[in-house]
TORGURO-925304 format. One record per residue: residue in three letters; x, y, z of N, C-alpha, C, O in turn. Coordinates in steps of 0.2 Angstrom, whole numbers. Layout:
<pts>
<pt type="ALA" n_c1="X" n_c2="Y" n_c3="Z" ca_c1="X" ca_c2="Y" ca_c3="Z" c_c1="X" c_c2="Y" c_c3="Z" o_c1="X" o_c2="Y" o_c3="Z"/>
...
</pts>
This chain:
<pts>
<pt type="UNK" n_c1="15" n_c2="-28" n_c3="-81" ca_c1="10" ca_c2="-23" ca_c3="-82" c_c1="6" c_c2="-22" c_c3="-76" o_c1="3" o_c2="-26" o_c3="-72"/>
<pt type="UNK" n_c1="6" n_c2="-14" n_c3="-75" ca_c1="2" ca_c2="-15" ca_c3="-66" c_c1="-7" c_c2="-16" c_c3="-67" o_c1="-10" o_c2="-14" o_c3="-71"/>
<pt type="UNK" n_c1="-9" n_c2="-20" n_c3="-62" ca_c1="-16" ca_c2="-19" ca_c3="-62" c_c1="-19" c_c2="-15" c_c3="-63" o_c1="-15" o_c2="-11" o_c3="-64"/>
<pt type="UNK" n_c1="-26" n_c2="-13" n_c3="-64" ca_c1="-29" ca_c2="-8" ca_c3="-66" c_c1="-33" c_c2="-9" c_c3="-57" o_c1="-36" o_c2="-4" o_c3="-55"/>
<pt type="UNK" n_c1="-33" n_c2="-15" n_c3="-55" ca_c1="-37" ca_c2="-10" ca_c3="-47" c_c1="-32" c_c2="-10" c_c3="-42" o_c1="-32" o_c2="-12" o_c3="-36"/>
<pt type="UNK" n_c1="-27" n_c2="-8" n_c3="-45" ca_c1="-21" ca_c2="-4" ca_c3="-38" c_c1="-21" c_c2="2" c_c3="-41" o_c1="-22" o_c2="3" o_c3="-47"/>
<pt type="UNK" n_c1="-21" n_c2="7" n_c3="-36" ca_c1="-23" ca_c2="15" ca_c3="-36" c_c1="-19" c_c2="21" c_c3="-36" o_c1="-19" o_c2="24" o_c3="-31"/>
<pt type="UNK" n_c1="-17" n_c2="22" n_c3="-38" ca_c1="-12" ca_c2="29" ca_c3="-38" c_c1="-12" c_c2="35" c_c3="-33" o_c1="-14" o_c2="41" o_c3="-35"/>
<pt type="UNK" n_c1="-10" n_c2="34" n_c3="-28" ca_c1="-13" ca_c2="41" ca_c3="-24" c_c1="-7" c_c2="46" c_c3="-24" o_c1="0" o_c2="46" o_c3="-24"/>
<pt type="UNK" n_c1="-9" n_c2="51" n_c3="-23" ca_c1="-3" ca_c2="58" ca_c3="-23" c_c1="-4" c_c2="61" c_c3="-16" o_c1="-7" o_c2="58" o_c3="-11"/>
<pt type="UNK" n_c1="-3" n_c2="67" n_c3="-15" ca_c1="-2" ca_c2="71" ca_c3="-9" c_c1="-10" c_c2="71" c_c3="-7" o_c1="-13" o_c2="68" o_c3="-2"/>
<pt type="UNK" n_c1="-13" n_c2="76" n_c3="-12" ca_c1="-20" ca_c2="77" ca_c3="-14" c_c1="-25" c_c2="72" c_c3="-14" o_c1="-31" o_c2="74" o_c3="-13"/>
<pt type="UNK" n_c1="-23" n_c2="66" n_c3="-16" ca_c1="-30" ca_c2="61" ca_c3="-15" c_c1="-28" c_c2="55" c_c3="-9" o_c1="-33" o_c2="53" o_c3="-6"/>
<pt type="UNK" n_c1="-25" n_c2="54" n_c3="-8" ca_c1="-22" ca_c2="53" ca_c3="0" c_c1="-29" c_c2="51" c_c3="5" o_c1="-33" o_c2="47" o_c3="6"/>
<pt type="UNK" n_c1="-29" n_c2="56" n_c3="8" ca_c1="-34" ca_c2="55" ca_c3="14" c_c1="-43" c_c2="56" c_c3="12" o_c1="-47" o_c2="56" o_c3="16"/>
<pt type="UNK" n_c1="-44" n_c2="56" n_c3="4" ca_c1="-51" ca_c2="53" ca_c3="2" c_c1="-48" c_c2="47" c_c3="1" o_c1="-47" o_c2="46" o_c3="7"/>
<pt type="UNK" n_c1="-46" n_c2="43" n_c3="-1" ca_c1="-43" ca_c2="36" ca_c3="-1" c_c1="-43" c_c2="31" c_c3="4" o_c1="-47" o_c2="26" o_c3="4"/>
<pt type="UNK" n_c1="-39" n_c2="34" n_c3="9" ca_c1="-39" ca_c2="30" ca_c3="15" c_c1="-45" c_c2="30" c_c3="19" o_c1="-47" o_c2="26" o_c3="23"/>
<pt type="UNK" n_c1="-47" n_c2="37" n_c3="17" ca_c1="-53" ca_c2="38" ca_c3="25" c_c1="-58" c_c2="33" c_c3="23" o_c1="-60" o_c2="29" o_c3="27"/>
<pt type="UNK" n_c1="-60" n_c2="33" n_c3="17" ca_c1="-67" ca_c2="30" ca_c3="15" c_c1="-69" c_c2="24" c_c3="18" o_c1="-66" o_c2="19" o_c3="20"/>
<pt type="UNK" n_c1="-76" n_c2="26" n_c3="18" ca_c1="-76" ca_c2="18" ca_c3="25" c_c1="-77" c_c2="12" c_c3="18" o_c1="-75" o_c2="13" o_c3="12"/>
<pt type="UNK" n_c1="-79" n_c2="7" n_c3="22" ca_c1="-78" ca_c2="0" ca_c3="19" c_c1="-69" c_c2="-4" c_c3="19" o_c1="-66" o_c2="-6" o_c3="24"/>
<pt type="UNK" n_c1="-68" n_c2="-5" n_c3="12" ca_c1="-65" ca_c2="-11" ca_c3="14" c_c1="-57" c_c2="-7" c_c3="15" o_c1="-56" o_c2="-1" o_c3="14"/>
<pt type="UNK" n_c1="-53" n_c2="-11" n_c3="19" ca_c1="-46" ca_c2="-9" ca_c3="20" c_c1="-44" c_c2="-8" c_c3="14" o_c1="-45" o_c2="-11" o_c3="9"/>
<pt type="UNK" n_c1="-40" n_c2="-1" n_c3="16" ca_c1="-35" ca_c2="1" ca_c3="10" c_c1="-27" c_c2="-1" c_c3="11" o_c1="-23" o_c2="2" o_c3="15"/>
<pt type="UNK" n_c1="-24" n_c2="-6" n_c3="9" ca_c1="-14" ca_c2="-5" ca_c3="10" c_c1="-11" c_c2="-3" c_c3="5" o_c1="-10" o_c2="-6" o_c3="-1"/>
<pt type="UNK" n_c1="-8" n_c2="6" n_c3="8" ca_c1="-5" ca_c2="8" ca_c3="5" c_c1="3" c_c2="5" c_c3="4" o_c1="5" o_c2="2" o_c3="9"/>
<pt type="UNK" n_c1="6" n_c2="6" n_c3="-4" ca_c1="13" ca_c2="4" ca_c3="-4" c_c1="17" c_c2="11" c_c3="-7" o_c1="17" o_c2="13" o_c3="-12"/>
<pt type="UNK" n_c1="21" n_c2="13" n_c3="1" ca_c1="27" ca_c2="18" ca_c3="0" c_c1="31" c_c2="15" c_c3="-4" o_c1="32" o_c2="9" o_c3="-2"/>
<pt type="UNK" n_c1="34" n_c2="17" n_c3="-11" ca_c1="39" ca_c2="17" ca_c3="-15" c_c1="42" c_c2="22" c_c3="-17" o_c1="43" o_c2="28" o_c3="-15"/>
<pt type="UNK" n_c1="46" n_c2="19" n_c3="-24" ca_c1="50" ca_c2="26" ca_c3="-27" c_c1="52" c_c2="19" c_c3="-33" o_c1="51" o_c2="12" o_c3="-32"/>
<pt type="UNK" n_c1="54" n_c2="26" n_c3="-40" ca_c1="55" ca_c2="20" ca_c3="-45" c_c1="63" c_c2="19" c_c3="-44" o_c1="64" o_c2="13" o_c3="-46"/>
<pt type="UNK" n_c1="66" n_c2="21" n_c3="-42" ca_c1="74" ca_c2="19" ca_c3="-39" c_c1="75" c_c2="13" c_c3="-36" o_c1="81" o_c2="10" o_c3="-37"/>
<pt type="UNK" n_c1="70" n_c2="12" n_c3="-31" ca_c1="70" ca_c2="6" ca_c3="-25" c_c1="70" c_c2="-2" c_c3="-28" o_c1="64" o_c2="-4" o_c3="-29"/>
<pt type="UNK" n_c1="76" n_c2="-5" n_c3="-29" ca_c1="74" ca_c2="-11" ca_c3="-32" c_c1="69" c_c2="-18" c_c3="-27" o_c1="67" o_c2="-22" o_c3="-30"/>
<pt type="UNK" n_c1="69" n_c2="-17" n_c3="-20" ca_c1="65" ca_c2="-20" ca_c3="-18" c_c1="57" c_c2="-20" c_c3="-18" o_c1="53" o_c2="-24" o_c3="-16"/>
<pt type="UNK" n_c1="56" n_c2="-13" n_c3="-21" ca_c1="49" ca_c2="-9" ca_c3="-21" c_c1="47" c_c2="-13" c_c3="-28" o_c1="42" o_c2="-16" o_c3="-27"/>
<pt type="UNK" n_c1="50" n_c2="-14" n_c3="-33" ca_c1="50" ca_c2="-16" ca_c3="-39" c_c1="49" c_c2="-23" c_c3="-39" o_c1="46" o_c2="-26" o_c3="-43"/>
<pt type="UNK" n_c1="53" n_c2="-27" n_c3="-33" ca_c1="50" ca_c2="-33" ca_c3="-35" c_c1="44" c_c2="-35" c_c3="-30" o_c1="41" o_c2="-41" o_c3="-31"/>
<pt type="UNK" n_c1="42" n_c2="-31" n_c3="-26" ca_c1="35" ca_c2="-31" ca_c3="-24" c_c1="29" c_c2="-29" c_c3="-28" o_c1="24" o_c2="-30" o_c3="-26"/>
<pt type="UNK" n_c1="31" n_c2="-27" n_c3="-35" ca_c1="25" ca_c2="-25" ca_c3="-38" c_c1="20" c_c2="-29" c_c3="-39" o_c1="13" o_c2="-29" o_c3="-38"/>
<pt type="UNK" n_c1="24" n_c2="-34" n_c3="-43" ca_c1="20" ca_c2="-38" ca_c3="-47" c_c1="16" c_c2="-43" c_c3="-42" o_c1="11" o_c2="-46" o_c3="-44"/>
<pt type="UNK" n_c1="17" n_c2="-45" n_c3="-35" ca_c1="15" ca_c2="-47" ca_c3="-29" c_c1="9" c_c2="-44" c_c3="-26" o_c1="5" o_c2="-48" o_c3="-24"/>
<pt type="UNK" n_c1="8" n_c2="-37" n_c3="-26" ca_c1="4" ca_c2="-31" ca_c3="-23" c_c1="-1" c_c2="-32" c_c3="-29" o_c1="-7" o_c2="-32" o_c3="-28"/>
<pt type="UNK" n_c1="1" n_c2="-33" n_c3="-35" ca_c1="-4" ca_c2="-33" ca_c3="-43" c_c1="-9" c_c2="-39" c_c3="-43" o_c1="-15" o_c2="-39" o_c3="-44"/>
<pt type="UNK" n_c1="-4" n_c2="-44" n_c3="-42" ca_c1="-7" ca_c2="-50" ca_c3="-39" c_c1="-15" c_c2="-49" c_c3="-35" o_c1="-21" o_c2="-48" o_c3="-37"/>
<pt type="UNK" n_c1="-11" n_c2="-49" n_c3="-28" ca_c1="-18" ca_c2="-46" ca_c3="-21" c_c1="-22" c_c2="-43" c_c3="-24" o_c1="-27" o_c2="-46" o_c3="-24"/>
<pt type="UNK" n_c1="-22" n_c2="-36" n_c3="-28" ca_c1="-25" ca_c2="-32" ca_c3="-28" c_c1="-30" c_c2="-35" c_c3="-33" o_c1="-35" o_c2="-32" o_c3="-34"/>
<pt type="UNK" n_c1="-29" n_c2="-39" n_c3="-37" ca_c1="-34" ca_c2="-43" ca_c3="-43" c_c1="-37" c_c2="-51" c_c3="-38" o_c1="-43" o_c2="-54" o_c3="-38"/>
<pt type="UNK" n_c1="-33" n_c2="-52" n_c3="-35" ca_c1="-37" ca_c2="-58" ca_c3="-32" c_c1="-42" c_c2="-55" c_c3="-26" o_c1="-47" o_c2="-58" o_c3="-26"/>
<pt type="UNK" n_c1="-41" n_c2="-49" n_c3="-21" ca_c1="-46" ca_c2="-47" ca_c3="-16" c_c1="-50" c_c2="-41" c_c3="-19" o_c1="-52" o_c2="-37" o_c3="-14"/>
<pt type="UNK" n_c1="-51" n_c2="-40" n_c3="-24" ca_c1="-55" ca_c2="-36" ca_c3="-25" c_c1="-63" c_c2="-36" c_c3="-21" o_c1="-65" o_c2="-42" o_c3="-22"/>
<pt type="UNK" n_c1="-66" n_c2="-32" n_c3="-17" ca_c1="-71" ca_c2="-32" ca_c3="-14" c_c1="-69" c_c2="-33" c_c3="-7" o_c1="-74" o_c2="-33" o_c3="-3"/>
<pt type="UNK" n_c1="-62" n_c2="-34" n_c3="-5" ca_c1="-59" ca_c2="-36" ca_c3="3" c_c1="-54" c_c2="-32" c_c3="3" o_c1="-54" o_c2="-30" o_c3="9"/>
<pt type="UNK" n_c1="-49" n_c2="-29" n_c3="0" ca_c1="-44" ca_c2="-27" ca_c3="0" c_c1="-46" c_c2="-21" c_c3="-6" o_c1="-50" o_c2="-22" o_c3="-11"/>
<pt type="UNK" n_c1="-41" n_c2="-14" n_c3="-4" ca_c1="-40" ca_c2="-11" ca_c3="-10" c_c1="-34" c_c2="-9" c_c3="-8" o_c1="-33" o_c2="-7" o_c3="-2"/>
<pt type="UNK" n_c1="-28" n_c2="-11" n_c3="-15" ca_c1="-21" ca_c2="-8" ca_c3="-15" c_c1="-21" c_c2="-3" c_c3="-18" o_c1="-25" o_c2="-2" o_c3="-23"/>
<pt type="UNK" n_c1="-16" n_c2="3" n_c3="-14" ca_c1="-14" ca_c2="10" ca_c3="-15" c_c1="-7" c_c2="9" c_c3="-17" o_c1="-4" o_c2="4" o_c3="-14"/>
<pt type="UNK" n_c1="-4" n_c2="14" n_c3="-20" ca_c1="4" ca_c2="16" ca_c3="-23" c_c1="2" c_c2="20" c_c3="-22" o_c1="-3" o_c2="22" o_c3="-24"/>
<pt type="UNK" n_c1="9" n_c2="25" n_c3="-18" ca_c1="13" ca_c2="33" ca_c3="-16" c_c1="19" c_c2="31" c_c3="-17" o_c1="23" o_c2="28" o_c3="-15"/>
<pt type="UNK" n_c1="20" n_c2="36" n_c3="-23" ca_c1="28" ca_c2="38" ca_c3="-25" c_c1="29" c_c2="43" c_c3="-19" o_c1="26" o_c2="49" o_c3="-19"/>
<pt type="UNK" n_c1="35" n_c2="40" n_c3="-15" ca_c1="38" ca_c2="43" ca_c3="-9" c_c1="41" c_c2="49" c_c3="-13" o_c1="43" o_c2="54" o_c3="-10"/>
<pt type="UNK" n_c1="41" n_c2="49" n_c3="-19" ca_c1="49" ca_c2="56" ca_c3="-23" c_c1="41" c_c2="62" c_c3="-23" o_c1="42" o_c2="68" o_c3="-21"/>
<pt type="UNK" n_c1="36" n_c2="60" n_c3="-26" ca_c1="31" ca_c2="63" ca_c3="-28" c_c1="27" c_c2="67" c_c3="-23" o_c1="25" o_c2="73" o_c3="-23"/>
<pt type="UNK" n_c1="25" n_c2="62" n_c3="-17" ca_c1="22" ca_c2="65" ca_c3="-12" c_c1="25" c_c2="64" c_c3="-5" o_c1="23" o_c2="61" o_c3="0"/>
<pt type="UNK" n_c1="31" n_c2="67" n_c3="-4" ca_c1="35" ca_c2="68" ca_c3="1" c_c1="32" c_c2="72" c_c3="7" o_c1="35" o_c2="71" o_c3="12"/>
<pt type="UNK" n_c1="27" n_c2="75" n_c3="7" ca_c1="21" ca_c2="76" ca_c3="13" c_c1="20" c_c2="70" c_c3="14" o_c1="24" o_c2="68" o_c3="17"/>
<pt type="UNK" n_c1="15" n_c2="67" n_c3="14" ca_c1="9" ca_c2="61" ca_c3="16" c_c1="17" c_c2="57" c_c3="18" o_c1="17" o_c2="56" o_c3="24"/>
<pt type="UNK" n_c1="23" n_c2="54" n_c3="15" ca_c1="29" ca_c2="50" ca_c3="18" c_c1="29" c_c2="54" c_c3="25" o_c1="27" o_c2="52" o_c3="31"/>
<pt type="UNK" n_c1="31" n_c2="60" n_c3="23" ca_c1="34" ca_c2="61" ca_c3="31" c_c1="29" c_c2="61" c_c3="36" o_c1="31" o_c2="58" o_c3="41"/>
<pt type="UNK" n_c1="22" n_c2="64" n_c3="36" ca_c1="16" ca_c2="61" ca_c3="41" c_c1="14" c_c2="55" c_c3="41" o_c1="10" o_c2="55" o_c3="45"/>
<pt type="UNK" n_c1="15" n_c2="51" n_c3="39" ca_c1="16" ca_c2="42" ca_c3="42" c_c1="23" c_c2="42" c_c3="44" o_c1="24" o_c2="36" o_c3="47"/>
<pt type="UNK" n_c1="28" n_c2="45" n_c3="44" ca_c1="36" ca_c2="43" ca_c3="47" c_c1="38" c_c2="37" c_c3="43" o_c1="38" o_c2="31" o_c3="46"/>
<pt type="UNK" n_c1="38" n_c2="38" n_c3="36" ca_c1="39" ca_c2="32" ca_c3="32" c_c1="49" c_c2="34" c_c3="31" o_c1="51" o_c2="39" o_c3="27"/>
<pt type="UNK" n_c1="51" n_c2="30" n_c3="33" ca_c1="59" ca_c2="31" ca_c3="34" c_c1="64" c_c2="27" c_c3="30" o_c1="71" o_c2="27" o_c3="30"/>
<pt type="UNK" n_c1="57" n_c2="19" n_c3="25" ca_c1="63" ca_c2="17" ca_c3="23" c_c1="57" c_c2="13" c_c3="18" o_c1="52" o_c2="11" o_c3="20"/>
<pt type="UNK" n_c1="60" n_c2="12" n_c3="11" ca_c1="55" ca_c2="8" ca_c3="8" c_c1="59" c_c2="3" c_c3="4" o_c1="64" o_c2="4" o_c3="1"/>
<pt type="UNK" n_c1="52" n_c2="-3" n_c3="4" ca_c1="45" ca_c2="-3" ca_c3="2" c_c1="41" c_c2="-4" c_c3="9" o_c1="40" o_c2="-10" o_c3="11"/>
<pt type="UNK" n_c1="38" n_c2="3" n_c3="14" ca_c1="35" ca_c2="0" ca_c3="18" c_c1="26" c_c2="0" c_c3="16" o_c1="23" o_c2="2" o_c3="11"/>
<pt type="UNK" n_c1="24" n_c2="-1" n_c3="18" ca_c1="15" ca_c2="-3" ca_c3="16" c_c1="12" c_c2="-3" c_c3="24" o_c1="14" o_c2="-6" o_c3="29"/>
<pt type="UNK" n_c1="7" n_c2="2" n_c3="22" ca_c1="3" ca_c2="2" ca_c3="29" c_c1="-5" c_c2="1" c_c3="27" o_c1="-8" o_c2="2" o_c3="21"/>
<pt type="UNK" n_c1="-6" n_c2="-4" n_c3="35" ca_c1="-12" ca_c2="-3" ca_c3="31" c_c1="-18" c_c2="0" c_c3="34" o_c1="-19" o_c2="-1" o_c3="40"/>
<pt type="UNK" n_c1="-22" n_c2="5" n_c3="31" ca_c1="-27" ca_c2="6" ca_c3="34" c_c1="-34" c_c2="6" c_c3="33" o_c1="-37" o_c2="5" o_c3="27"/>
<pt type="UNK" n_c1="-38" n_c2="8" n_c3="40" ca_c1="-46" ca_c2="4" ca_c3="41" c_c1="-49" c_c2="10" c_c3="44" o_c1="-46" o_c2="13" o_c3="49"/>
<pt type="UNK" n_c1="-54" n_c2="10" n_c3="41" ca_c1="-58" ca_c2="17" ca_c3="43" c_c1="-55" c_c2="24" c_c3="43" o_c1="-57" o_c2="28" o_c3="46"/>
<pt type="UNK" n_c1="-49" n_c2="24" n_c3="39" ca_c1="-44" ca_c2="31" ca_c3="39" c_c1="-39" c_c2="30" c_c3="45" o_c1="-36" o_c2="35" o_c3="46"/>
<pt type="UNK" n_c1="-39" n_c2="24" n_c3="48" ca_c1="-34" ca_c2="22" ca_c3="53" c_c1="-29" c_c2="19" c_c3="52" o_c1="-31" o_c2="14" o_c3="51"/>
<pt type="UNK" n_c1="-21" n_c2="18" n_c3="51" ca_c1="-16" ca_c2="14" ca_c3="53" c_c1="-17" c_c2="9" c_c3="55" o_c1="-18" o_c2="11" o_c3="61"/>
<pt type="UNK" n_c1="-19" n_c2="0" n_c3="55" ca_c1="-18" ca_c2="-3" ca_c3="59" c_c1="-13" c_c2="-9" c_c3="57" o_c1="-12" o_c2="-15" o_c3="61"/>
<pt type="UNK" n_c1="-9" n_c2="-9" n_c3="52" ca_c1="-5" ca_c2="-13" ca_c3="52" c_c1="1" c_c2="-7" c_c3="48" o_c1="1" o_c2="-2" o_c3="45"/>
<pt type="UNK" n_c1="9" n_c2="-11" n_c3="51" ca_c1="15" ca_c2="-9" ca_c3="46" c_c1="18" c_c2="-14" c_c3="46" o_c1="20" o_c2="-17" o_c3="51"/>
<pt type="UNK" n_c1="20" n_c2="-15" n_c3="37" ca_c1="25" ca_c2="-19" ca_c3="35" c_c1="32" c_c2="-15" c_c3="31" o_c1="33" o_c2="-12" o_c3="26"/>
<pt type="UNK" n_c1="35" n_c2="-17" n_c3="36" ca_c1="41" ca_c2="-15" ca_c3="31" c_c1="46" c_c2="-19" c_c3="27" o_c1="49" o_c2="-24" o_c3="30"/>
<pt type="UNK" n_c1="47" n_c2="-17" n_c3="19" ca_c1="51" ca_c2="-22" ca_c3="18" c_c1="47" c_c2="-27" c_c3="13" o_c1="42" o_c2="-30" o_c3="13"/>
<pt type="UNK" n_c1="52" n_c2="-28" n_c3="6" ca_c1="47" ca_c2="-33" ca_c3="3" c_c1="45" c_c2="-40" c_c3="6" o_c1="47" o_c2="-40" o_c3="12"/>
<pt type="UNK" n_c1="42" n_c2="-46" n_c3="3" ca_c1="41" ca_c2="-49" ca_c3="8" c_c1="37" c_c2="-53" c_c3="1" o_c1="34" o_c2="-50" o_c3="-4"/>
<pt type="UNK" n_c1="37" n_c2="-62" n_c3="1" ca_c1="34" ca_c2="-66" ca_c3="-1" c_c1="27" c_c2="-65" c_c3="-1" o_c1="24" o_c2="-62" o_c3="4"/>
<pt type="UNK" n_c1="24" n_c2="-67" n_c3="-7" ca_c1="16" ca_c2="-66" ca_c3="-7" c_c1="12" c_c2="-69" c_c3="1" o_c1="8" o_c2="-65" o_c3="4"/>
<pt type="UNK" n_c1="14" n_c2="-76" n_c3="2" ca_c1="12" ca_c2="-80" ca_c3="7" c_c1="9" c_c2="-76" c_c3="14" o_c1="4" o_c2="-75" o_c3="15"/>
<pt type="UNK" n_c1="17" n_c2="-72" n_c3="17" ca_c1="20" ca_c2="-69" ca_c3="21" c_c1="16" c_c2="-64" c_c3="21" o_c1="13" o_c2="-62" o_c3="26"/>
<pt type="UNK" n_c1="14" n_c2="-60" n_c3="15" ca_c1="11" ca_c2="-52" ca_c3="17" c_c1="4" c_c2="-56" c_c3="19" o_c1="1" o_c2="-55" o_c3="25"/>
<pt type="UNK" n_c1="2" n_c2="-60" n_c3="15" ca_c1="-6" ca_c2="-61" ca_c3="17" c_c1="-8" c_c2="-64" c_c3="24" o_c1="-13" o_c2="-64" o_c3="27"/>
<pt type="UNK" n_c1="-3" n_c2="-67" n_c3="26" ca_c1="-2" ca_c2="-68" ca_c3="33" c_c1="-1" c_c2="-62" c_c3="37" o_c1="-6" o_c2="-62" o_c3="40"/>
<pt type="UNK" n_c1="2" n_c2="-58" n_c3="38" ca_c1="1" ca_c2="-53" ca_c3="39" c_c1="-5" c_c2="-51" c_c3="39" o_c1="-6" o_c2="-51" o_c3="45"/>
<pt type="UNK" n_c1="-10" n_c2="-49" n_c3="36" ca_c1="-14" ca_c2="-46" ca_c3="33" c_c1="-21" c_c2="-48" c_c3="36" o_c1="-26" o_c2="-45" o_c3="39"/>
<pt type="UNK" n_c1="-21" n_c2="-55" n_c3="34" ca_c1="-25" ca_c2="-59" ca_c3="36" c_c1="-31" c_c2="-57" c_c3="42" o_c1="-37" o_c2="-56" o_c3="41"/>
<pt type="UNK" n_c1="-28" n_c2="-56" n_c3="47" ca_c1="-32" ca_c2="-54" ca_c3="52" c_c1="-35" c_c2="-47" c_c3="52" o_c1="-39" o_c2="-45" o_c3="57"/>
<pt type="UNK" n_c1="-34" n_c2="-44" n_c3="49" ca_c1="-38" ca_c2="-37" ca_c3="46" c_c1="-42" c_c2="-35" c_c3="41" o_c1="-44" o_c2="-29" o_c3="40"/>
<pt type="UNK" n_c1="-43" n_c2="-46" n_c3="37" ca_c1="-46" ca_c2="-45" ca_c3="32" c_c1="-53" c_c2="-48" c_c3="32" o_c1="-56" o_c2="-48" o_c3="27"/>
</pts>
């Protein structure tokens, strides 16, 4: 069952999502086909109930908003960008152990 504070964005709420100041947003490019994207879920569902007030997780179905994919050049999923102040400053591509992303992550949090 997905979280209730992971976000749904579409084409159209996209860039009020991201820009907004405050805490970093990491978007997860998917699709419901991508079986790696699938087992990152319940991982990102995870994050997104334990950082609440430090992190907010976003989901983009890559099939739904094929605009906003190709403006980040998302070429292969499950990749997750993250962004700060309506900026890119991290990309992760590729599922990845809970450990791992937050390692990643870490320094931006």
């Amino acid at each position: 069952m997905a979280s209730e504070n992971v976000t749904i964005l579409s084409d159209e709420t996209f860039a009020d999502t991201v820009g907004a100041d405050g805490e970093p947003v990491l978007v997860d490019f998917w699709a419901e086909w991508c079986g790696p994207c699938k087992m990152i879920a319940p991982i990102l569902d995870e994050i997104a109930d334990e950082q609440v007030g430090n992190l907010k997780i976003a989901k983009l179905n890559v099939d739904e908003a094929p605009n906003t994919a190709r403006q980040y050049e998302v070429m292969s999923i499950p990749t997750m960008l993250l962004f700060k102040d309506g900026e890119v400053v991290k990309k992760i591509v590729g599922a990845k152990p809970k450990d791992a992303l937050m390692g990643e992550l870490a320094e931006h949090l």
